[in-house]
C-alpha positions in Angstrom: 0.7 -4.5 5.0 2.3 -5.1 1.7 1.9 -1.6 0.4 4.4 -0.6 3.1 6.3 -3.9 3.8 4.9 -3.9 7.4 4.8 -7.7 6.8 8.6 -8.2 6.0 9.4 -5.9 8.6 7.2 -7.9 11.2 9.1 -11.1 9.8 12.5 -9.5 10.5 11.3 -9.0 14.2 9.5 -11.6 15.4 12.7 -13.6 13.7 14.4 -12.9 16.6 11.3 -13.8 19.1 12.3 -16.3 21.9 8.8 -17.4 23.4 10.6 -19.0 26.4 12.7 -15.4 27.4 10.1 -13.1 28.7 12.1 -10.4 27.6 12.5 -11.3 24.6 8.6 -11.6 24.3 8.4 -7.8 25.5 11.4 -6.4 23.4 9.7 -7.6 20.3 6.2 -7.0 21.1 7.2 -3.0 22.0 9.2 -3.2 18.7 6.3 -4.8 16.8 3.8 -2.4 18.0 5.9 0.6 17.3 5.7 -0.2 13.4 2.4 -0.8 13.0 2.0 2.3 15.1 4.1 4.1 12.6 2.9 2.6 9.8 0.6 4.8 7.5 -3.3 3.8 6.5 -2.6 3.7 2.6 -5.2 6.3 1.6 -7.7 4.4 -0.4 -8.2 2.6 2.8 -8.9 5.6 4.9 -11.2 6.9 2.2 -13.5 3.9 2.5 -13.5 4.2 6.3 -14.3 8.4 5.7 -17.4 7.5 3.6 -18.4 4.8 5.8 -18.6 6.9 8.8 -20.6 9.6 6.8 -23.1 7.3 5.5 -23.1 5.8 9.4 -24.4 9.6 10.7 -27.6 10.2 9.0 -28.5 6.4 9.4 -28.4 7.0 13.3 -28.8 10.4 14.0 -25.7 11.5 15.7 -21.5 10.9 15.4 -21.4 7.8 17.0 -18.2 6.3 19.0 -16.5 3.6 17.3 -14.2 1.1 17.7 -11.9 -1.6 15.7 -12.4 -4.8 15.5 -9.6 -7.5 14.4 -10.4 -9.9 11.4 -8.5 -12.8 13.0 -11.1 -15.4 13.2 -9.8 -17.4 15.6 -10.5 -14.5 18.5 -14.3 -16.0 17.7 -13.6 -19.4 18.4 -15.5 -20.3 22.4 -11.9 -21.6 23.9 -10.5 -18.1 22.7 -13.0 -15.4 22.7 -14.2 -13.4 25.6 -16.6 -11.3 24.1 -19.7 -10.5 25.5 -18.4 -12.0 28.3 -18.7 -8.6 30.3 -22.5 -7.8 30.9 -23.2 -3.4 31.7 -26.4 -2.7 32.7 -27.5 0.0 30.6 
């Protein structure tokens, strides 16, 4: 985030965030979203996430499907979380 001051540019809009104008809640969520969209994976990052993978498909035995998980630890927390909380049969 620093690297390409997402995080100052995150401050500047969620400055203007009213939480009690529903509009205001979507305007600045879509405007949010749209820089992080557009905001580039610095390359050492992506690098790390390249040789990952590629140690990942020998381990296994095929190119597996992924998927990103947030840091934020509060998502873990029992009141928060609803992981796991949808059981597929296999």
């Amino acid at each position: 985030m620093e690297e390409n001051d997402l995080r100052g540019e995150l401050e500047k809009v969620f400055s203007n965030l009213n939480p009690e104008d529903t509009e205001s809640l979507a305007a600045v969520g879509h405007e949010a979203r749209s820089l992080i969209l557009q905001t580039a994976i610095p390359e050492p990052v992506t690098a790390e996430i390249r040789a990952a993978y590629q140690d990942l498909v020998p381990r296994i035995g095929n190119e597996p499907s992924l998927a990103v998980r947030s840091s934020a630890s509060a998502e873990d927390l029992p009141e928060a979380s609803f992981a796991d909380s949808l059981n597929l049969p296999h």
